[in-house]
ZADO-1210 file (C-alpha; in nm, 4 decimals, padded with zeros to 6 digits):
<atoms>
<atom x="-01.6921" y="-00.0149" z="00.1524" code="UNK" pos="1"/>
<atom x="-01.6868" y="-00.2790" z="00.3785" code="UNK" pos="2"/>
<atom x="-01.6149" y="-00.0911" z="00.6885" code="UNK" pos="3"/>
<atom x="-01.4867" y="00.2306" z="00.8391" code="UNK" pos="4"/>
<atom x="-01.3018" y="00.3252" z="01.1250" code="UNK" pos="5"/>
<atom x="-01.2873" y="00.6539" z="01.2848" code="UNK" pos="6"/>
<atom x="-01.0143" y="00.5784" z="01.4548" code="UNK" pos="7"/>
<atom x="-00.7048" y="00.3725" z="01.4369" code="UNK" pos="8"/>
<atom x="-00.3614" y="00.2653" z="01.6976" code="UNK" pos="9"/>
<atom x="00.0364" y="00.2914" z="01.6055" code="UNK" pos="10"/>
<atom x="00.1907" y="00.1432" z="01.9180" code="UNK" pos="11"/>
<atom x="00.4778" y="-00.0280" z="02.0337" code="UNK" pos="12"/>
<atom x="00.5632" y="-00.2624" z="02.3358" code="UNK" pos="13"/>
<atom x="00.5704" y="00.1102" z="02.4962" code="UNK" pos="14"/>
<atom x="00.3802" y="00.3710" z="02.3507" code="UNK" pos="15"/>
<atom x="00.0550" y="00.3711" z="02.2266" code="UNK" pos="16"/>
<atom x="-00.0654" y="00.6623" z="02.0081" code="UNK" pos="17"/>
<atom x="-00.4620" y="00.6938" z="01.8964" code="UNK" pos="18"/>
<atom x="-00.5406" y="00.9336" z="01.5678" code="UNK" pos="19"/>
<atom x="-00.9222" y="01.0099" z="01.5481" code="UNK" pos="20"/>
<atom x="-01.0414" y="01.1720" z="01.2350" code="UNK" pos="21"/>
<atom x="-01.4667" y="01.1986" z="01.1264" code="UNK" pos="22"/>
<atom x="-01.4490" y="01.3650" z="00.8063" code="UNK" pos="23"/>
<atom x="-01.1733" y="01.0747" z="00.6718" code="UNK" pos="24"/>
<atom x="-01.2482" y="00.7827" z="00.8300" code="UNK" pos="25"/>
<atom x="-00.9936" y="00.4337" z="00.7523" code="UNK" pos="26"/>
<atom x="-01.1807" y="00.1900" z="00.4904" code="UNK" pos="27"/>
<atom x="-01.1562" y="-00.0948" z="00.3496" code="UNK" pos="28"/>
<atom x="-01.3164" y="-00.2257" z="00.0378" code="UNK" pos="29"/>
<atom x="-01.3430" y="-00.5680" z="-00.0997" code="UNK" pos="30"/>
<atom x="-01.1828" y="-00.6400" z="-00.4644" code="UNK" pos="31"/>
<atom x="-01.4555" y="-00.8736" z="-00.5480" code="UNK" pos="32"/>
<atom x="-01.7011" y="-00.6430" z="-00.4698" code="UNK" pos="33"/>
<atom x="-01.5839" y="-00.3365" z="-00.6411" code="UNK" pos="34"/>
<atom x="-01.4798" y="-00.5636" z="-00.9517" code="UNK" pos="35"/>
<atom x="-01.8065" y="-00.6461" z="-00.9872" code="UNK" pos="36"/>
<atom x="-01.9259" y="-00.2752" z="-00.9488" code="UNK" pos="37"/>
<atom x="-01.7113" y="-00.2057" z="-01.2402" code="UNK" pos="38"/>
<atom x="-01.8076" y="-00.4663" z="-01.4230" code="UNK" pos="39"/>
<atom x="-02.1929" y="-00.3905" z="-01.4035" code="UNK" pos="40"/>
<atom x="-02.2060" y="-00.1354" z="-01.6459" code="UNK" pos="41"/>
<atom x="-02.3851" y="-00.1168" z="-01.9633" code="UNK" pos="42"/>
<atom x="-02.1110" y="-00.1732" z="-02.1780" code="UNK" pos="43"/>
<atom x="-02.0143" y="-00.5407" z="-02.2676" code="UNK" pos="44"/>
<atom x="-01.7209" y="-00.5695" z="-02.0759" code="UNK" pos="45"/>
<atom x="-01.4803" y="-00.8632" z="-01.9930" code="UNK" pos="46"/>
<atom x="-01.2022" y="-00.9938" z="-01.8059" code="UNK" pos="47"/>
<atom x="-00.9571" y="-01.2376" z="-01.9876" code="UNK" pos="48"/>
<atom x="-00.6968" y="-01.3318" z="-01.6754" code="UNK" pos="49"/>
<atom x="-00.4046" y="-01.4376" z="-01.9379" code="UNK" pos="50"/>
<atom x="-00.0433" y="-01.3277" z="-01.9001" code="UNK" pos="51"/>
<atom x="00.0179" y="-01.0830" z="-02.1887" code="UNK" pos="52"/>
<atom x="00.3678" y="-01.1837" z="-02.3794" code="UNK" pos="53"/>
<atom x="00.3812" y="-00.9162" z="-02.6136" code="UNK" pos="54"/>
<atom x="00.2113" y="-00.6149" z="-02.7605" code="UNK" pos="55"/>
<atom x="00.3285" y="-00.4383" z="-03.1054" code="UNK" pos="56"/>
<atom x="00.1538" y="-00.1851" z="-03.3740" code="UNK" pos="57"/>
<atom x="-00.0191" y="-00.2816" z="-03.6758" code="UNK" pos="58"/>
<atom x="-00.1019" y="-00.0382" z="-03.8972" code="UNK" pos="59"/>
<atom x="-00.3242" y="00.1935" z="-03.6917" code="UNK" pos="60"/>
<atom x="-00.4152" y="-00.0730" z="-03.3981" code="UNK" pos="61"/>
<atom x="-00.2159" y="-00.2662" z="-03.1935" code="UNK" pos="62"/>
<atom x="-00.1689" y="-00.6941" z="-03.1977" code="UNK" pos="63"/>
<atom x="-00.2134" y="-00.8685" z="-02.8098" code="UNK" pos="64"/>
<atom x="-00.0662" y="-01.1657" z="-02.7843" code="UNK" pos="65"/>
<atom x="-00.1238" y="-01.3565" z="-02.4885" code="UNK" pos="66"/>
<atom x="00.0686" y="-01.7083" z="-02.3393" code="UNK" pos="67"/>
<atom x="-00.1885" y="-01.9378" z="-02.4804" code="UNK" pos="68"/>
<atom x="-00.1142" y="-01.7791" z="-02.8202" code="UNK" pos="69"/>
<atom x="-00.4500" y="-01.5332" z="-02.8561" code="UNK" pos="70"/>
<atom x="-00.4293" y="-01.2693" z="-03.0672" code="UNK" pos="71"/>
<atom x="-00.6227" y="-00.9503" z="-02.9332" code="UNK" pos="72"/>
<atom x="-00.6663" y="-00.6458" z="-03.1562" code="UNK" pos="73"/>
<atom x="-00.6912" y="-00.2962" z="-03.0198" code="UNK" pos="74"/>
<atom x="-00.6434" y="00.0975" z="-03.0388" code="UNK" pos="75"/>
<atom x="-00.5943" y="00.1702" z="-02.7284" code="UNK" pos="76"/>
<atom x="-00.3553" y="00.0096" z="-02.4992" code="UNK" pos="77"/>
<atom x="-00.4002" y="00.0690" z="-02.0911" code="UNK" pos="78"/>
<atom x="-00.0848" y="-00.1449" z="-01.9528" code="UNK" pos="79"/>
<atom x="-00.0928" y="-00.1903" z="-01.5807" code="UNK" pos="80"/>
<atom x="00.2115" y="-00.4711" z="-01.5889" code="UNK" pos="81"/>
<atom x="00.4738" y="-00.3995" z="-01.2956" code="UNK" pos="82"/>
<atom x="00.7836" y="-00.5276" z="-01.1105" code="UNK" pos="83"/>
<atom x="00.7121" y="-00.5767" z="-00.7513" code="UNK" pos="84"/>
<atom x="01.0316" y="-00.6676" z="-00.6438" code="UNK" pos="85"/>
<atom x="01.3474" y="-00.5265" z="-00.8205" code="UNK" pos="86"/>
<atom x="01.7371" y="-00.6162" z="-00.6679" code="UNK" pos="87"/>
<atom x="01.8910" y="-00.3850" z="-00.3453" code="UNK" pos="88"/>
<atom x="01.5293" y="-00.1936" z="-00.3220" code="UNK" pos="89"/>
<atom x="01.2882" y="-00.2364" z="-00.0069" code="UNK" pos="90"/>
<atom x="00.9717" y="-00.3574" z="-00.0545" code="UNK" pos="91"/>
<atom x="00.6352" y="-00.4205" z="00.1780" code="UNK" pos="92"/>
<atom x="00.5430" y="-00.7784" z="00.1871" code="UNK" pos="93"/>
<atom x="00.2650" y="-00.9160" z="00.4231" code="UNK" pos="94"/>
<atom x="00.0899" y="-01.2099" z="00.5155" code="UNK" pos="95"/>
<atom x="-00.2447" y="-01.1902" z="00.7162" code="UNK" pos="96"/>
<atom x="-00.5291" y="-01.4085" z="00.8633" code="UNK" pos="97"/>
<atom x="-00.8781" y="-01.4135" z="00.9075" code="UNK" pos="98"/>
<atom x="-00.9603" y="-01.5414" z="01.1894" code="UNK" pos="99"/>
<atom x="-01.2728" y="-01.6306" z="01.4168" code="UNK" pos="100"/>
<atom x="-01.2648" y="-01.6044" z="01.8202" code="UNK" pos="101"/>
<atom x="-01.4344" y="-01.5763" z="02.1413" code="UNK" pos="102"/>
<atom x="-01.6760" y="-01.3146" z="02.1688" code="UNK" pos="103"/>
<atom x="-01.5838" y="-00.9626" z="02.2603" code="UNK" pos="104"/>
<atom x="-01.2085" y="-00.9927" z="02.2291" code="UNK" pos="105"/>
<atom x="-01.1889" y="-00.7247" z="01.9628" code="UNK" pos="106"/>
<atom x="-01.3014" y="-00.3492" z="01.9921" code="UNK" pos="107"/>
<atom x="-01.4705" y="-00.3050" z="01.6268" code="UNK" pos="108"/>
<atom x="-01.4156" y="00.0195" z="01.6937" code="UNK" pos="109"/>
<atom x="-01.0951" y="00.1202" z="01.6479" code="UNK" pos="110"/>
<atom x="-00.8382" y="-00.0446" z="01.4132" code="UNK" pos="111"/>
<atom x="-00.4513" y="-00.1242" z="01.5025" code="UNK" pos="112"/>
<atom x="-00.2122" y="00.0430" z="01.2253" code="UNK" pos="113"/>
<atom x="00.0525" y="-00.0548" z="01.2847" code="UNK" pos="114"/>
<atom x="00.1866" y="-00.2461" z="01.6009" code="UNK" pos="115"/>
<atom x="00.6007" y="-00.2533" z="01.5996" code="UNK" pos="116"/>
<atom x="00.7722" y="-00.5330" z="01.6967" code="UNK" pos="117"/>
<atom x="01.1705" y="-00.5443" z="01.7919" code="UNK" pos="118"/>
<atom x="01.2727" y="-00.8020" z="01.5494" code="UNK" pos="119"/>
<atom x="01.7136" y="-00.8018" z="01.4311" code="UNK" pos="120"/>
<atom x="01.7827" y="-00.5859" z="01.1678" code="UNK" pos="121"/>
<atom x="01.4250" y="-00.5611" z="01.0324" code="UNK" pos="122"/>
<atom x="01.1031" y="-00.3259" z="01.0413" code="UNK" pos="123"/>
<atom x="00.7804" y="-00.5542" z="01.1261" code="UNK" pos="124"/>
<atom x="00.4353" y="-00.4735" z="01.2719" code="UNK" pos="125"/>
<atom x="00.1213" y="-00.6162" z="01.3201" code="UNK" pos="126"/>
<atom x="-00.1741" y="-00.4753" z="01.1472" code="UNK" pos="127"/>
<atom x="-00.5451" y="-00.5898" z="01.2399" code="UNK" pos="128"/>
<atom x="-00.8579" y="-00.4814" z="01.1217" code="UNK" pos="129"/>
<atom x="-01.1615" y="-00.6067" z="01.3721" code="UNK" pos="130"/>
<atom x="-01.4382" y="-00.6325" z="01.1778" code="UNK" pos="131"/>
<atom x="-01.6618" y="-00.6946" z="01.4676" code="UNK" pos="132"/>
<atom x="-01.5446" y="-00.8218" z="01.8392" code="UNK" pos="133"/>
<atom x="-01.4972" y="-01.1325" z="01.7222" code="UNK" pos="134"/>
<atom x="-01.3784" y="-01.0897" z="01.3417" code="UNK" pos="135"/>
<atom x="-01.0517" y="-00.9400" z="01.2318" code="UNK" pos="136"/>
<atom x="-00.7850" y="-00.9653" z="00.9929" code="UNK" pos="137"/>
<atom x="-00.4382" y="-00.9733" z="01.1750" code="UNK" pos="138"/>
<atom x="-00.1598" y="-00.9614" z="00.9376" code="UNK" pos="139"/>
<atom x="00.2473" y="-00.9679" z="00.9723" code="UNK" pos="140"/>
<atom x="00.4260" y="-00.6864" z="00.7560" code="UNK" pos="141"/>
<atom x="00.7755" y="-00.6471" z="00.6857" code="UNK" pos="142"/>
<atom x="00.9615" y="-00.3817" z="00.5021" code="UNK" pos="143"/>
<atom x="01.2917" y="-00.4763" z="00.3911" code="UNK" pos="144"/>
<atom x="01.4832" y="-00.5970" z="00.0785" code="UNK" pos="145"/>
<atom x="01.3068" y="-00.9434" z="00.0415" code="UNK" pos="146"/>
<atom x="01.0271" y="-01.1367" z="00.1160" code="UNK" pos="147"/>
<atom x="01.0003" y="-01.4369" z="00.3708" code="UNK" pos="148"/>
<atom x="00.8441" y="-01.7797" z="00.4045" code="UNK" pos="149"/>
<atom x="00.4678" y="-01.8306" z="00.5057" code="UNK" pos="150"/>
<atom x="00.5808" y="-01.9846" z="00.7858" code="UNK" pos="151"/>
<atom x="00.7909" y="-01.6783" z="00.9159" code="UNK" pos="152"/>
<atom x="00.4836" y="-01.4477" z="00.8929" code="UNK" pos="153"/>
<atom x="00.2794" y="-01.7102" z="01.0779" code="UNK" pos="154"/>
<atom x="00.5209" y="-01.7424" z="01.3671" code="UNK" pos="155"/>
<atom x="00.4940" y="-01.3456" z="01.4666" code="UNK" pos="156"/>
<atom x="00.1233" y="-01.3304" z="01.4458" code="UNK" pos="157"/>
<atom x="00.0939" y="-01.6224" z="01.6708" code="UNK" pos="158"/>
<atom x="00.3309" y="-01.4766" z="01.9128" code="UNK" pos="159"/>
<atom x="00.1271" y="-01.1587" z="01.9302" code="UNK" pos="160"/>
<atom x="-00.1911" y="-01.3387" z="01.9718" code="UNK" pos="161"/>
<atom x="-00.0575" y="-01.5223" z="02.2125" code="UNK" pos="162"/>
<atom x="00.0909" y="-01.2161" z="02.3863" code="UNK" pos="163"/>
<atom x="-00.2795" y="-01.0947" z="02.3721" code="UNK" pos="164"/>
<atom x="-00.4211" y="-01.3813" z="02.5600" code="UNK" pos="165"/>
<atom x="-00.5973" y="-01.5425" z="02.2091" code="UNK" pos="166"/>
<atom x="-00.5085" y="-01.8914" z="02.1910" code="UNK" pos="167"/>
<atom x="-00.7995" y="-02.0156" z="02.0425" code="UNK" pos="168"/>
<atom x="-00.8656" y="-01.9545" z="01.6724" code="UNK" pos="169"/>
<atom x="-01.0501" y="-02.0035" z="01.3569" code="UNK" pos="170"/>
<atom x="-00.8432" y="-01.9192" z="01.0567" code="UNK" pos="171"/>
<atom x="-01.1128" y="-01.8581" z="00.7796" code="UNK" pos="172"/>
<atom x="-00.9242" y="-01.7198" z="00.4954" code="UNK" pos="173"/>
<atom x="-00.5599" y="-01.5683" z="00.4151" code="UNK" pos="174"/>
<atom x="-00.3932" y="-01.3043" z="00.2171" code="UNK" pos="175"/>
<atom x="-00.0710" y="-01.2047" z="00.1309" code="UNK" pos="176"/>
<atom x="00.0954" y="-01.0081" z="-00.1234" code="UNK" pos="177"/>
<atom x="00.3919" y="-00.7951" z="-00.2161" code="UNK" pos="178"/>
<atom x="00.4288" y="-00.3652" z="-00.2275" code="UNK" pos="179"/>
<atom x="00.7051" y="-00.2100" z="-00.4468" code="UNK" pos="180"/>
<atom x="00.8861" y="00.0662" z="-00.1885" code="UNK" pos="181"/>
<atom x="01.0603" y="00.2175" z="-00.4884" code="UNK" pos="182"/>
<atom x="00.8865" y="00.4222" z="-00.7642" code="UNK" pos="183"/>
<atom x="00.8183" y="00.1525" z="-01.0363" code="UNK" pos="184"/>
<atom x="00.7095" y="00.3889" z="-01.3085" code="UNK" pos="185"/>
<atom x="00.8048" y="00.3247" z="-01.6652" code="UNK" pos="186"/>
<atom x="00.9123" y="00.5565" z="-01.8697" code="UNK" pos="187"/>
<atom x="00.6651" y="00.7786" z="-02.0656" code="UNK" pos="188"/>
<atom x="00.5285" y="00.5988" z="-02.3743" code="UNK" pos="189"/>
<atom x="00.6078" y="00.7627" z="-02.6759" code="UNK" pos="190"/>
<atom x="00.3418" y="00.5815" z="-02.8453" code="UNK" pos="191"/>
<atom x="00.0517" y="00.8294" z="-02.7560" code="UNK" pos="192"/>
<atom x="-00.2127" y="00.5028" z="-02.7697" code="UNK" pos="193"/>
<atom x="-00.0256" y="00.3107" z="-02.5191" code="UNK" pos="194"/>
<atom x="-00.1349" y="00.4544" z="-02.1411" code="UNK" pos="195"/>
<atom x="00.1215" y="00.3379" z="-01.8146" code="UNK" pos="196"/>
<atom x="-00.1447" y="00.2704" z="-01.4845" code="UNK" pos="197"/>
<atom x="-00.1115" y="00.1756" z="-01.1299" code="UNK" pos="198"/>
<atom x="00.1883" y="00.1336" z="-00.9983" code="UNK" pos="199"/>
<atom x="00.3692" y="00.0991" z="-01.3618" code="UNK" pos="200"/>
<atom x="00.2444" y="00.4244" z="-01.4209" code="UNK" pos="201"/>
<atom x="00.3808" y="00.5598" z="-01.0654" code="UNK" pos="202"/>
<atom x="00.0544" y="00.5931" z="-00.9081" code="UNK" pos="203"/>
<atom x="00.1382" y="00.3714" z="-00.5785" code="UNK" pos="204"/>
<atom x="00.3127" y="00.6179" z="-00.2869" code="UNK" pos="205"/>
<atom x="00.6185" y="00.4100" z="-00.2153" code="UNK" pos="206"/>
<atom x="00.6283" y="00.5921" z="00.1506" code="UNK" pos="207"/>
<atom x="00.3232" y="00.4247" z="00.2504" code="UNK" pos="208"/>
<atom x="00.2699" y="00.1595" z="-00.0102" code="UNK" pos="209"/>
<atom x="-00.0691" y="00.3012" z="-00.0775" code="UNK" pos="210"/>
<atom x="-00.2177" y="00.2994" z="-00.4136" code="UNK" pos="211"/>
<atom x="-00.5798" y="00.2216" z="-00.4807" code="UNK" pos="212"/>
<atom x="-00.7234" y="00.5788" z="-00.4214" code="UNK" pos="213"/>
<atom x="-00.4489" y="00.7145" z="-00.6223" code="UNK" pos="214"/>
<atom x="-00.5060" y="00.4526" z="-00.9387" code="UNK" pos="215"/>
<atom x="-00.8413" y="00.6186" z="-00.8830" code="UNK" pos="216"/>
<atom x="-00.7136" y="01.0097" z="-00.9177" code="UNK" pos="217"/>
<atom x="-00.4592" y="00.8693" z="-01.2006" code="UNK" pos="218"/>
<atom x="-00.7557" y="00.7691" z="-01.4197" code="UNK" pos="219"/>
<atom x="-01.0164" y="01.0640" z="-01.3284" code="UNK" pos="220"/>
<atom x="-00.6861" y="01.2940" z="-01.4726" code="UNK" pos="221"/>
<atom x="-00.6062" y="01.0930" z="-01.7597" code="UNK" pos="222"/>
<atom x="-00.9676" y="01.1093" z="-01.8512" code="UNK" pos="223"/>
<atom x="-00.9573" y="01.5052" z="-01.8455" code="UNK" pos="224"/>
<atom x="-00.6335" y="01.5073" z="-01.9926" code="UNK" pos="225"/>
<atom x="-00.5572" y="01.4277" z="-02.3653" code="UNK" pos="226"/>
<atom x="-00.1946" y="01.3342" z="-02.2652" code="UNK" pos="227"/>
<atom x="-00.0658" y="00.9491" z="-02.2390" code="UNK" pos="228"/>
<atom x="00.0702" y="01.0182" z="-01.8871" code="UNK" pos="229"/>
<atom x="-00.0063" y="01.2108" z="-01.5348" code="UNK" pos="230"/>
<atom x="00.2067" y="01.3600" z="-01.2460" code="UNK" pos="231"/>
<atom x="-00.0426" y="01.1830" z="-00.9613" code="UNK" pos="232"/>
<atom x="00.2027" y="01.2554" z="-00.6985" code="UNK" pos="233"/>
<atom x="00.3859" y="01.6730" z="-00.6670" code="UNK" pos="234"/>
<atom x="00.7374" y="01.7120" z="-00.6710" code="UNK" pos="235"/>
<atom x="00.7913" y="01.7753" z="-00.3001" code="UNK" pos="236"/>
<atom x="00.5455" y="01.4422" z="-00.2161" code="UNK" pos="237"/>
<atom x="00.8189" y="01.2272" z="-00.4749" code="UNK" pos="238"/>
<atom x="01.0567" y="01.3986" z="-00.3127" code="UNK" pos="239"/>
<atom x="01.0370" y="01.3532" z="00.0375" code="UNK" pos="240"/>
<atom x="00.9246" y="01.0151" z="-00.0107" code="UNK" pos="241"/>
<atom x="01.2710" y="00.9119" z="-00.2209" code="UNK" pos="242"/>
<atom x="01.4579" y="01.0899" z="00.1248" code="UNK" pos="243"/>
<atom x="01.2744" y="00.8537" z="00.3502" code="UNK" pos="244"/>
<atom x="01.2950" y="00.4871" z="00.1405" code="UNK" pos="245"/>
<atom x="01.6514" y="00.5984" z="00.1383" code="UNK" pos="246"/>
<atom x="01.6581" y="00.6100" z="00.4945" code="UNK" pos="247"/>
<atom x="01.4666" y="00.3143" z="00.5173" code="UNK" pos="248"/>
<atom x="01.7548" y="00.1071" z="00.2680" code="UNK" pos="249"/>
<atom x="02.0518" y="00.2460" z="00.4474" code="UNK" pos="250"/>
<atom x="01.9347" y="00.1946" z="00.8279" code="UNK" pos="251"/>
<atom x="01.8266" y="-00.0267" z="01.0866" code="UNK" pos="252"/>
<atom x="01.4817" y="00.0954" z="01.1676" code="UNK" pos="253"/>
<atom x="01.2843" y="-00.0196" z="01.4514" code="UNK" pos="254"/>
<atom x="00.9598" y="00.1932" z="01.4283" code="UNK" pos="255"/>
<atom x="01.0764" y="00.4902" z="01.6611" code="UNK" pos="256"/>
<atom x="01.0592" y="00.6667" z="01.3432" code="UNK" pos="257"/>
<atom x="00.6892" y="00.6271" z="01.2650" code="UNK" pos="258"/>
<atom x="00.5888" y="00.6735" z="01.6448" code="UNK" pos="259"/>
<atom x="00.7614" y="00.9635" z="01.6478" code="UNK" pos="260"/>
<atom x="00.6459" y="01.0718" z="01.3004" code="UNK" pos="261"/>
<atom x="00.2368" y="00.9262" z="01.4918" code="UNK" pos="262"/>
<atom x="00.3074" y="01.1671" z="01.7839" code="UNK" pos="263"/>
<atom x="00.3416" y="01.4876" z="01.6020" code="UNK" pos="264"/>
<atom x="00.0526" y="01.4585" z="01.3890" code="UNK" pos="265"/>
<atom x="-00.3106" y="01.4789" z="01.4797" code="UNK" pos="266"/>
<atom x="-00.5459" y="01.2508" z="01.3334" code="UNK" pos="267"/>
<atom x="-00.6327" y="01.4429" z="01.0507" code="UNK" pos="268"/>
<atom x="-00.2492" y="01.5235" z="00.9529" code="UNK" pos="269"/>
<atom x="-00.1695" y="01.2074" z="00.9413" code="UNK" pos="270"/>
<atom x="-00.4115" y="01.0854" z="00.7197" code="UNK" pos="271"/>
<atom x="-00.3348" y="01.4212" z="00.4626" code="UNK" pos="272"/>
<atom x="00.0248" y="01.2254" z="00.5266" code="UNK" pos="273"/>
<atom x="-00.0477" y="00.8724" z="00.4311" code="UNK" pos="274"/>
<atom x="-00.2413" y="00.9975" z="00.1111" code="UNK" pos="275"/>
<atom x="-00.0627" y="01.2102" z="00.0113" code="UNK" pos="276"/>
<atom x="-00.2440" y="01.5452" z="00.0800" code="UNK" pos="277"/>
<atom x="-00.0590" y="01.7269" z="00.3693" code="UNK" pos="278"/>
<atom x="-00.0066" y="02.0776" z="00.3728" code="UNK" pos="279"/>
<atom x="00.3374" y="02.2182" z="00.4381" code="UNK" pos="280"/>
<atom x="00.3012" y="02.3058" z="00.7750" code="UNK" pos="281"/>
<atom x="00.2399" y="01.9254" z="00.8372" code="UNK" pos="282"/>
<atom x="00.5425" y="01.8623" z="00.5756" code="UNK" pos="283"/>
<atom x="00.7497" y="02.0461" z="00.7974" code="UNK" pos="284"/>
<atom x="00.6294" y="01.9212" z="01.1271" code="UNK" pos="285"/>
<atom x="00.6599" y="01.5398" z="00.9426" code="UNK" pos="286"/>
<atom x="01.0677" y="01.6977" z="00.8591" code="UNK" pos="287"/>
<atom x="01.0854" y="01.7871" z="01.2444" code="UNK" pos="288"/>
<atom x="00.9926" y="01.4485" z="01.3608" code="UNK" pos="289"/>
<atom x="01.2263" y="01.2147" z="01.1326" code="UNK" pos="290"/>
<atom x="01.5593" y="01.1726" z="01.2610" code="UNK" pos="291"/>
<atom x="01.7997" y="01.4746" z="01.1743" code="UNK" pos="292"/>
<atom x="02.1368" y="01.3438" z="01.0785" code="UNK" pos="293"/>
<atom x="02.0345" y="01.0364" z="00.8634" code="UNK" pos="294"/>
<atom x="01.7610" y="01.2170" z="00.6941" code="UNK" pos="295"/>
<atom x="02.0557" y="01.5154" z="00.6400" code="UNK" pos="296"/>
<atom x="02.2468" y="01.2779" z="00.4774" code="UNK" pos="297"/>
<atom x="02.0264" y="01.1440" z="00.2434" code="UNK" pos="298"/>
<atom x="01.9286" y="01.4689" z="00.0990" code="UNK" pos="299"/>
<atom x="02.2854" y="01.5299" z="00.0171" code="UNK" pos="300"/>
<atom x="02.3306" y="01.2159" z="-00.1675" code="UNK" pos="301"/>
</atoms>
C-alpha cells in the first residue's frame, strides 16, 4: 500500500461533504509493486506481455498461440481478455497527472473523491490523491458513452488548478485508462479447464468501476471452489447496479445524484457502498436518496 486515507471529499462548486471511516481507510497500491510481490514467489513464474490470437484443445491440454506465432501448451487456461468499450454503453475513462508544487498546498490528509464539475450533457469530476502537501495525482474523469482527447482531459484539470490558485507545476508522470460501466462478463465456459477473471469474468462493479479487491475475492473463491466460474457480486448488488447505469445512459446527470447519494451515508456506509458490502438498511437509504421517478422507470423497463 502506498498510502491510506482516513478520510476523503465529494463536493461540488456548492456542497462539500467529508466521509471519515478508521477501520476502512481509502488506499492505493502501486501495480509495479504488487506485480513484483506476486512474482516473488518460489515458483518459477513469468510474464510473456504478447497479445494472445487464439486458444483451442489438444487432446487433454490446450495450444496458445500468440501474435508473433508462439505456441504455448497448457491445462489450465485463466483468460482475463475484455472489451472495455462496447457501442451505446457508458464507460469511465480518465486521464490524471502527477504533479510537483509549492510546499503545503495539499492537505495529505484527506483525499478529494470526487469533485463535480457542470460540464453540457456530461458527468465529470476531479479526483486527487495528495500524497504529501506537495505531491498528488489530480486526474479528469468522465462517464459517458465515449472517450475524449488528451487534450480535453488536460484542459479541465488546468482550469481547476487554476481555480485553486496552483499555477505553477511539475508534471512528473501521467496515467490514463478506460472502465467498462456495463457488466462485461462472458458467458460461462463450458470447457471446465478454461477459467473467465477480472472484469471478463464480471468481477469489476460497473456502479463504481471498482475491481481490484474484487479480482482478489474472485480468485480466493475460485480457489475454494472446484467450479470454472463465481457469483463475486449478489443478485440485489447486480441488480441495483444495472437500475443505476441505466439511469446513468438515459439521463443528463450532473452529480446531484452522488452528493445526494454522499449526504445520506456516513463514512462507513459509503464505503460498504462503493465495495460492494452494504447492508440493506444502507441499500434502502442509497434507494431513498436516488432520484424517484427516473430510477421508477428504469426498474420497469
Amino acid at each position: 500500500i502506498e498510502k491510506k486515507w482516513n478520510e476523503w471529499i465529494i463536493s461540488d462548486e456548492n456542497i462539500n461533504i467529508t466521509h471519515t471511516n478508521y477501520q476502512k481507510p481509502y488506499c492505493v497500491i502501486s501495480f509495479k509493486k504488487w506485480k513484483n510481490y506476486c512474482l516473488n514467489t518460489k515458483n518459477k513464474l513469468e510474464i510473456v506481455n504478447k497479445k494472445v490470437v487464439q486458444y483451442y484443445p489438444v487432446k487433454n491440454y490446450f495450444k496458445i498461440i500468440t501474435a508473433n506465432n508462439k505456441e504455448y501448451y497448457a491445462k489450465k487456461i485463466f483468460d482475463s481478455r475484455s472489451v472495455k468499450e462496447k457501442q451505446g454503453e457508458i464507460i469511465q475513462h480518465f486521464l490524471g497527472v502527477n504533479i510537483d508544487v509549492a510546499d503545503n498546498t495539499f492537505n495529505e490528509k484527506k483525499l478529494t473523491l470526487m469533485h463535480f464539475t457542470q460540464e453540457k450533457d456530461i458527468l465529470h469530476f476531479i479526483y486527487i490523491l495528495p500524497f504529501s502537501h506537495n505531491k498528488a495525482l489530480v486526474e479528469s474523469t468522465v462517464f459517458s458513452k465515449e472517450a475524449y482527447s488528451e487534450s480535453w482531459y488536460r484542459e479541465k484539470i488546468y482550469q481547476y488548478l487554476k481555480l485553486n490558485n496552483i499555477s505553477e507545476f511539475h508534471e512528473r508522470s501521467m496515467e490514463k485508462g478506460i472502465i467498462p460501466m456495463f457488466f462485461a462478463d462472458e458467458s460461462k465456459s463450458q470447457n471446465p479447464n478454461i477459467i473467465n477473471i477480472g472484469i471478463r469474468g464480471g468481477a469489476c462493479k460497473p456502479s463504481t468501476g471498482y475491481a481490484f479487491s474484487f479480482l482478489i475475492k474472485q480468485i480466493q473463491l475460485l480457489k475454494k471452489s472446484n467450479k470454472n466460474y463465481v457469483n463475486v457480486h449478489n443478485y440485489l448488488e447486480r441488480k441495483m447496479d444495472k437500475i443505476f447505469i441505466n439511469y446513468l445512459k438515459n439521463n443528463n446527470e450532473n452529480g446531484k445524484s452522488f452528493i445526494a447519494l454522499a449526504s445520506n451515508l456516513n463514512g462507513e456506509e459509503f464505503q460498504s457502498f462503493m465495495m460492494g458490502e452494504s447492508s440493506i438498511l444502507t441499500k434502502i437509504k442509497i434507494i431513498r436518496s436516488m432520484p424517484k421517478l427516473p430510477f421508477l422507470r428504469e426498474i420497469f423497463k
